[in-house]
C-alpha angles and dihedrals in degrees: 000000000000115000122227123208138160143129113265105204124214117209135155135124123289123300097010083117101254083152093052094047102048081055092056091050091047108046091224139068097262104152127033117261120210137164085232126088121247084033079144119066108165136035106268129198128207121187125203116177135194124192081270108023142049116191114196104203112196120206111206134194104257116270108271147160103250123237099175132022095259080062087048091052090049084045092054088043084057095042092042086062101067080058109065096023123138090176123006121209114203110190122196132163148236089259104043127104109228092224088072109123090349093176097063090036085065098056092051095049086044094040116122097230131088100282122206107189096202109201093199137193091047090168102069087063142054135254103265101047087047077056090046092051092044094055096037085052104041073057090056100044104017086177107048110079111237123235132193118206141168092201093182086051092044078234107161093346088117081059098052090048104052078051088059103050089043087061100032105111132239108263123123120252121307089199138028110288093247087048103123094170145351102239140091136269085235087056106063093045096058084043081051091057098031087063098054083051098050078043094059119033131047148205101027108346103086099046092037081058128086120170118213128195113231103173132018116181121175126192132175088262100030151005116231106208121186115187139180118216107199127209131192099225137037079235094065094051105082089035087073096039096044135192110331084353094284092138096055091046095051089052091047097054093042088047095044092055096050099042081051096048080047100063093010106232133098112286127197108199125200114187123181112186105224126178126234108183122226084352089147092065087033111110091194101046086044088062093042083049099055104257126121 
């Protein structure tokens, strides 16, 4: 029996549910899901492998024009993604124009690769606008094939799926068979925190915040996590912590029950709130914090 393998990129603008998506095909939370745009910051994979197939699915930061050189990083992982891609899966929304970024929209409909455009959120219309975008969309990429999804109902996504194995190339694995991502244990518990603070605050705060792990201890009982949240400025400082320090205990218990429903053990989790001024527009505090 022939193997198939290959990296299925996910790429759209901000809030068409890439993130959501990538989850659904995954079976598993792989990447944060927020109501705010540029939830996502990295390129994220998820892989997800059958007895003849592994399917690398790559999340991806909305498409954006980029203001700071954080932006700029999340701009580079979406670029990076049309050029390793096997199939490209470009979600939009009910909502969405399709004039929106139109630089970046043409090098996907004219990319060489096998190309899904995902309308997406298919349940927030009606039938006969769902039929509207289909057709205004099979006009602007006759070659791609269309596909309507509501990705937080699991709605098509079986069928997006079946589309994506009968295009995914021949090719052994890339990872071991058990892989499920490429990214650390640390990570997902700074993602974890990072998304009860973009939960709970609003304007600037949650995309002037980036949480570090400084310490992670496991034992056969408990993990004992330390982490750093940075913030640009000494203001925003007591905004995170509130007043008698009621907002950074409420982040800590919501994030401690999920990082332990994540790796299913006890947590203790310790979190100091630290500033590092500018670090946004900083190249070497983007490096120390992961971005590249």
């Amino acid at each position: 029996m022939n193997h198939k393998s290959g990296f299925v990129n996910i790429i759209g603008n901000p809030n068409v549910g890439k993130s959501t998506l990538m989850n659904a095909l995954v079976g598993e939370k792989i990447s944060i899901i927020t109501s705010k745009s540029q939830t996502t910051r990295h390129r994220i994979l998820g892989i997800v492998n059958g007895n003849d197939f592994q399917i690398i699915y790559s999340d991806t930061p909305g498409v954006i024009k980029p203001n700071y050189k954080l932006q700029e990083s999340m701009l580079n992982y979406s670029e990076s993604a049309l050029q390793d891609a096997d199939i490209l899966l470009y979600v939009t929304d009910v909502y969405e124009k399709d004039d929106k970024n139109p630089e970046f929209l043409d090098k996907v409909i004219h990319h060489e690769a096998k190309v899904i455009i995902v309308i997406n959120k298919i349940d927030m219309s009606v039938q006969d606008k769902v039929e509207m975008f289909i057709e205004r969309w099979q006009k602007l990429a006759p070659k791609a094939t269309i596909i309507v999804t509501s990705a937080l109902h699991n709605f098509n996504v079986e069928k997006l799926l079946d589309t994506i194995l009968e295009n995914l190339p021949e090719s052994p694995p890339y990872f071991p068979k058990d892989s499920l991502t490429d990214k650390t244990e640390r990570f997902f518990v700074e993602e974890i925190i990072r998304e009860k603070i973009l939960k709970y605050y609003s304007k600037e705060i949650p995309y002037a915040t980036q949480a570090i792990v400084e310490e992670f201890k496991e034992s056969n009982d408990i993990i004992k996590i330390r982490v750093n949240i940075f913030v640009e400025r000494e203001s925003q400082k007591p905004i995170i912590i509130g007043n008698a320090g009621k907002g950074i205990k409420k982040i800590g218990t919501e994030a401690r029950e999920d990082i332990e429903a994540f790796f299913d053990k006890k947590v203790y989790l310790d979190l100091f709130v630290k500033v590092s001024k500018n670090w946004r527009n900083d190249d070497n505090k983007l490096r120390e914090f992961g971005y590249s």
